[in-house]
Structure formats: structure tokens, C-alpha cells
C-alpha positions in Angstrom: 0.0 0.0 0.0 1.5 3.0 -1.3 1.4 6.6 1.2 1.8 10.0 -0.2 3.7 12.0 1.8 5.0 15.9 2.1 7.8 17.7 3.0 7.7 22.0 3.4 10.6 24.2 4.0 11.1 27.8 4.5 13.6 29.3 1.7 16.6 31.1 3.5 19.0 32.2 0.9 18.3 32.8 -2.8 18.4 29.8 -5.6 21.2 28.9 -8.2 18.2 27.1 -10.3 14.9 26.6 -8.9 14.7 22.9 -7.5 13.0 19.9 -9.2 12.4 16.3 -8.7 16.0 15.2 -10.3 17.8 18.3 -8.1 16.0 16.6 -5.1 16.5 13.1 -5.5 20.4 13.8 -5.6 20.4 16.1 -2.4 18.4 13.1 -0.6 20.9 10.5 -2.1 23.9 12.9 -0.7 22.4 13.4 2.5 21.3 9.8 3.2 24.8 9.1 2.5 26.2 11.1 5.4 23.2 9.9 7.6 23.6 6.4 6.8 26.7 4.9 4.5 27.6 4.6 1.3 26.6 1.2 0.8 23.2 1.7 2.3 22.9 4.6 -0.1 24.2 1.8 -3.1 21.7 -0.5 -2.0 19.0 1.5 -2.1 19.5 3.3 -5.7 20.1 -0.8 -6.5 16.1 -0.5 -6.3 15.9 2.0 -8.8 17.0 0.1 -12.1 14.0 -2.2 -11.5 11.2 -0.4 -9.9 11.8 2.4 -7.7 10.6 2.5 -3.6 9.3 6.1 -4.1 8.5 9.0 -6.7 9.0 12.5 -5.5 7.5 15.8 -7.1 8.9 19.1 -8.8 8.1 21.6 -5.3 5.2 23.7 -5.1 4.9 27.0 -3.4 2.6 28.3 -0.5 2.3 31.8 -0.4 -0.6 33.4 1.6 -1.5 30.1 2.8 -2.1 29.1 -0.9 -0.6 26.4 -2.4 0.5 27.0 -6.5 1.2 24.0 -8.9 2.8 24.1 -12.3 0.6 25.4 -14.7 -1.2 22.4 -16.6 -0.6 22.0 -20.3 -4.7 21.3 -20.9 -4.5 21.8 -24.8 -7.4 23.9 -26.8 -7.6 27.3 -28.0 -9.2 30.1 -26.0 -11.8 32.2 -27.2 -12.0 35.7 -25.7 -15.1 38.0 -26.5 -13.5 41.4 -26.3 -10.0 43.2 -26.1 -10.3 43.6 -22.4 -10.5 39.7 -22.4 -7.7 39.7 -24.9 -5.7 41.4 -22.0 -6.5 38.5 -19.4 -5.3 36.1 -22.3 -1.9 37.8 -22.9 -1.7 37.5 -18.7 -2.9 34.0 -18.6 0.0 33.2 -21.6 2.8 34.0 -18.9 1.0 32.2 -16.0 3.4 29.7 -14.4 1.2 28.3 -11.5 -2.6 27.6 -10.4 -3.4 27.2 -7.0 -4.5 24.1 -5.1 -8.5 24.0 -5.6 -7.7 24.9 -9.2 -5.8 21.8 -9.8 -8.7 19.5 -8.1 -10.9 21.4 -10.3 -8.7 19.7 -13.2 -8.1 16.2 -11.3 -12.2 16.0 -11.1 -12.8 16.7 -15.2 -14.5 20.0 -14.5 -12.2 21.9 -16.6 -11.0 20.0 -19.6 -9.1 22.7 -21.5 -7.5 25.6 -21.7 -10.4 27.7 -22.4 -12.1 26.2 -19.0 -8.9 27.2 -17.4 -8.8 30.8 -18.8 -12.4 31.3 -17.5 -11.5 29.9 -14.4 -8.4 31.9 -13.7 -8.6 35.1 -16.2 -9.8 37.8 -12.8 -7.6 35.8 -10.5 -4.4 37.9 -9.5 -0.6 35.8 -8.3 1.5 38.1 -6.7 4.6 37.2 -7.7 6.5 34.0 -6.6 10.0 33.6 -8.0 11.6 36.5 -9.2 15.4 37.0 -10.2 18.6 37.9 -8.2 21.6 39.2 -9.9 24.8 39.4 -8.0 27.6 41.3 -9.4 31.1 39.6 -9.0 35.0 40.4 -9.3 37.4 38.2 -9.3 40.2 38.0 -6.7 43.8 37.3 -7.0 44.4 35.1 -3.5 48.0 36.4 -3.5 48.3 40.0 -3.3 44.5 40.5 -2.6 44.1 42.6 -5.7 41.0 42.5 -8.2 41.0 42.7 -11.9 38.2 45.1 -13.5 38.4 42.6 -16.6 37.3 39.9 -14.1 33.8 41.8 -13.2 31.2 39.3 -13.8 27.7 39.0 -13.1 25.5 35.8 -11.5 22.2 35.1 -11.6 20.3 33.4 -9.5 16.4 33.1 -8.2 14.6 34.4 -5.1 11.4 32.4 -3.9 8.9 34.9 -2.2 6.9 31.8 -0.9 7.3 28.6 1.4 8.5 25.5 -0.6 7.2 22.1 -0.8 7.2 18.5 -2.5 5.4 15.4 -2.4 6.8 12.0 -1.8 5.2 8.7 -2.7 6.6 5.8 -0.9 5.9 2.6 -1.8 8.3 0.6 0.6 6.7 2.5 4.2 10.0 1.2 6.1 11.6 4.1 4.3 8.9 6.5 5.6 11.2 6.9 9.2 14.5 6.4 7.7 14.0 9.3 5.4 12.4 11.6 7.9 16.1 12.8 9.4 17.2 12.9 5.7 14.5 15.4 5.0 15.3 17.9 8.6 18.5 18.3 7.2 17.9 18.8 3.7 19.0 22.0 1.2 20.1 22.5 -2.8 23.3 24.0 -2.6 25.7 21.6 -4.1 29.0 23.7 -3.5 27.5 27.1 -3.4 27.2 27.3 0.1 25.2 30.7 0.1 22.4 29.3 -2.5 19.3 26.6 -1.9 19.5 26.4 2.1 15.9 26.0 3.5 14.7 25.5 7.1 12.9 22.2 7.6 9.1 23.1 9.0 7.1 19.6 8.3 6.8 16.6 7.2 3.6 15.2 7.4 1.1 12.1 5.1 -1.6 14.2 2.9 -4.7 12.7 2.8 -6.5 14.3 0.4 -4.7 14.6 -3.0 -3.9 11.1 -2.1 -7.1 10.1 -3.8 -5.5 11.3 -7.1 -2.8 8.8 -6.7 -4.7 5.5 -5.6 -7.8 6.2 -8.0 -6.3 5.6 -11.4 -7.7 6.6 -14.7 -5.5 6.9 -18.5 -5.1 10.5 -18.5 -2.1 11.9 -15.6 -0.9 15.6 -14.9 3.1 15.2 -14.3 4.4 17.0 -10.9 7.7 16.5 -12.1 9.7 16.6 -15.2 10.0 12.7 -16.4 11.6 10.6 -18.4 9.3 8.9 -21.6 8.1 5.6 -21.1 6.5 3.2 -23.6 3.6 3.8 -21.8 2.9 6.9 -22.9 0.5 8.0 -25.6 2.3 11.1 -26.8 0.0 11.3 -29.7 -2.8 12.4 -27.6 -0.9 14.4 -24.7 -0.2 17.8 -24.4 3.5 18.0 -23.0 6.6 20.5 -23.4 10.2 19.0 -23.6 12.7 20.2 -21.4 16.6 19.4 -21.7 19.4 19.4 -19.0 23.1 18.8 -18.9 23.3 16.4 -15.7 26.1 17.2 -14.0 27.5 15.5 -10.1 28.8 18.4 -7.8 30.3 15.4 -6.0 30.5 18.0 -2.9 30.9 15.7 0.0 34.4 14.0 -1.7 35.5 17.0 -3.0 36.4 16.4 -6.3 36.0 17.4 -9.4 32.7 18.0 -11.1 31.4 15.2 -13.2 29.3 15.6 -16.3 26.9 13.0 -16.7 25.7 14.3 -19.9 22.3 16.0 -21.9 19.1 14.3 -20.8 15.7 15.0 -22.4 12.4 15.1 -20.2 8.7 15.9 -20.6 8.3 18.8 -18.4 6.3 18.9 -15.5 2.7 20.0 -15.8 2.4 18.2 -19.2 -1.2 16.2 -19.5 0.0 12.4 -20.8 -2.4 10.2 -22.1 -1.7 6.6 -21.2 -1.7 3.3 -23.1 -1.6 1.2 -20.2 -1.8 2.5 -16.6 1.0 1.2 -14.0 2.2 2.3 -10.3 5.0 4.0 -11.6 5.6 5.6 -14.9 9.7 6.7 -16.3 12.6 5.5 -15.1 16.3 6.5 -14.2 19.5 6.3 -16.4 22.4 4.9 -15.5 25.8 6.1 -16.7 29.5 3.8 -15.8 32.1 6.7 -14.3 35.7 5.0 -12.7 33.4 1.7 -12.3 30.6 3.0 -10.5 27.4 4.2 -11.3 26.2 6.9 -11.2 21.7 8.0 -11.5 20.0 10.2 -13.2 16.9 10.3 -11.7 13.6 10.5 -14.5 10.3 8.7 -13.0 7.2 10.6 -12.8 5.6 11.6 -10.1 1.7 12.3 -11.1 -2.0 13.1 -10.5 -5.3 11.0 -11.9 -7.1 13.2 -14.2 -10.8 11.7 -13.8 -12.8 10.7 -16.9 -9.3 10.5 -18.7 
């Protein structure tokens, strides 16, 4: 019997990248690590190449004791009646997130396209959630403590105005307390020490977007960017295709950075039609670096979509 789960923190520092399911896995495969060993960590991603003992989601924010989800990709055109509605359109266009009644409105089959989402949403106003940070930088010679004005550079990173959150699904509930410490101690830095760190605030089972989970129908909004699977009817999905250069900040043995290489996902809030409904939808990659492996994490972590 599978449990859904989720974890919200409290963003204390600006973002190098905004965290998603892949960015997540790792940090919880680092820190079990230090919690635990390396073997116990090897044992457990030994799980992952057959079927995996839990999915976790892109985060979502809460902001004014609202909780925002990606945007779903519904498909349809909108029709508008006037220019004023034309406005709400071009607004709507640029919308990144819903909020939480929203997306049950979706998960029940009451809105079915985009059109039922732009009437749904078009007078709704989202202050803003994640917003850009640029830092300028110059370079420093360690040795005689001097700076070069050639070496100015600027880095951008991403401030999130909202509490942060993600869902786990375990499927294996003996992992349910052994992640738990994992999770306190959790952030996204890699080896920028100033960027991703969160405060822990709870970690609790959700009851009722569970429903979404154990009542399964053929049609399934993604939480998290995935990897395709066989199972997928792309033909009659709406998705976007997102691309990343995988790369292991390997923090924790301090050596060099390793580039696991470009990796192709359907992004989160795509609508996939399925051919053949399973627990667990995706998979992870596996790449050979000095005789070990290393993941790339890529299942999907989704919602039912009734009368799918």
C-alpha cells in the first residue's frame, strides 16, 4: 500500500536554479549518504533500475496560505469576446502556477481545457512567486589580494517569495522513518554554500490529494519533469520538452565535477495520455564513471485526471 507524503521548508538564501524532482533526488541520495553509508545509499538506488521505492514531485509554493502548482498543459484554444479579455489572455499566456482548488478542479474533469482554465483563472491575481537575483562579481587574486576590473562578472540566481514544498510517494513505508532525518536536514546547494538552504518546517502524510494517486484513470498531470516511457500515448498528450546537462557536484568527496551528460524530459505540468496505466511511470538512467554508477533520476511523479 503506497502513502503520499510531504515535506515543506522555508527558503533562506536565494536559488542557483529553482529545485525539481531530479535536483531533489540527488540532495536526498547525498544526505542519506552522510546519515547512513555509502553502501546503504548503493543498496538503495540498487532499487531504482527495477522499480523504484518512491516518486517525488517538482516543489510547489505556498504563499498566503495558498498552495501554487505548475501550470497544466490542458491543450485547446481560448476564445476571448473582447479586447479587455484579450488582456487577461496575454496575462494568462505568462501564468506559471494555479493554485491548489484549481488543480482538483482539473483532477475531477471539470475543466478539460484551456479555455475552461482561462475562465477559471482570467480575474484571478498571483502576486509574484519567484523572481530574479543578480549578483555582481569580481574576481580575486588570493596572492596579493588585488582584483582585476576585466574579471567583473555578473550571477544570476532566483529568489522564492513563498514557502517551498514536495510530495513523496513511498511505496516501501520502512523508508517513511528512515527518510524523515534525511529530509530535517535537507538543502540545494551543491557547492554554493550561500544558495538553496531551507529551514525544515514539516513533514507530514496528505490525505486528500492522495485520492489522485490510488484512484487511477488513462489520462495523468506530471508534478515533475519525467523521463518517456513506452507507456505513454504522446500522440494524444499535451506536453513541453525540457533538456538538462546532468552534472554530479560530488561535494561531500570534494572532487572534481562530473558531467553525466544531456538528458531529455517531458516537463512537469504536461497532460499524458496513457496506453496502459502502471504504479510507476519513467525510469532513471544509468551512466559507468571509474566503475561506478552513477543515476539520473527521471520517474514521474503524477495526479489521476478523472474521466481520462
Amino acid at each position: 500500500m503506497s502513502k503520499l507524503y510531504s515535506v515543506l521548508y522555508k527558503p533562506r538564501s536565494v536559488f542557483k536554479e529553482i529545485p525539481n524532482s531530479w535536483t531533489i533526488f540527488g540532495a536526498i541520495c547525498w544526505y542519506y549518504r552522510v546519515l547512513y553509508s555509502k553502501e546503504e545509499l548503493e543498496s538503495l538506488l540498487g532499487n531504482f533500475e527495477n522499480e523504484p521505492k518512491f516518486l517525488i514531485s517538482s516543489p510547489t509554493f505556498i504563499k498566503n496560505d495558498i498552495e501554487f502548482f505548475k501550470k497544466p498543459n490542458l491543450g485547446g484554444s481560448v476564445v476571448f469576446k473582447d479586447d479587455n479579455e484579450y488582456r487577461k489572455y496575454k496575462k494568462f499566456k505568462k501564468i506559471q502556477f494555479i493554485d491548489r482548488q484549481t488543480l482538483i478542479e482539473v483532477l475531477e474533469g471539470k475543466i478539460k481545457d484551456n479555455n475552461d482554465l482561462f475562465e477559471k483563472t482570467k480575474d484571478k491575481i498571483v502576486d509574484e512567486i519567484i523572481s530574479n537575483a543578480v549578483f555582481p562579481h569580481v574576481s580575486i587574486n588570493r596572492i596579493t589580494f588585488t582584483t582585476d576590473e576585466s574579471k567583473f562578472f555578473i550571477e544570476k540566481s532566483y529568489s522564492i517569495n513563498s514557502f517551498l514544498k514536495f510530495y513523496i510517494l513511498f511505496f516501501d513505508e520502512n523508508l517513511i522513518e528512515k527518510l524523515k532525518p534525511v529530509l530535517k536536514i535537507l538543502y540545494f546547494s551543491g557547492k554554493g554554500i550561500s544558495r538553496g538552504i531551507v529551514e525544515f518546517i514539516e513533514f507530514k502524510e496528505e490525505i486528500e490529494l492522495s485520492k489522485y494517486i490510488k484512484e487511477k484513470s488513462n489520462k495523468i498531470y506530471l508534478l515533475s519533469p519525467s523521463f518517456y516511457d513506452e507507456k505513454f500515448d504522446l500522440e494524444n498528450s499535451y506536453y513541453d520538452i525540457i533538456t538538462t546537462l546532468g552534472i554530479v557536484d560530488n561535494y561531500f568527496d570534494f572532487k572534481k565535477l562530473i558531467i553525466k551528460g544531456k538528458f531529455i524530459y517531458l516537463s512537469n505540468g504536461s497532460i499524458i495520455q496513457l496506453k496502459n496505466i502502471s504504479d510507476y511511470y519513467g525510469s532513471s538512467s544509468f551512466i559507468k564513471y571509474n566503475f561506478n554508477k552513477i543515476y539520473q533520476y527521471g520517474y514521474s511523479f503524477g495526479f489521476y485526471i478523472k474521466g481520462g
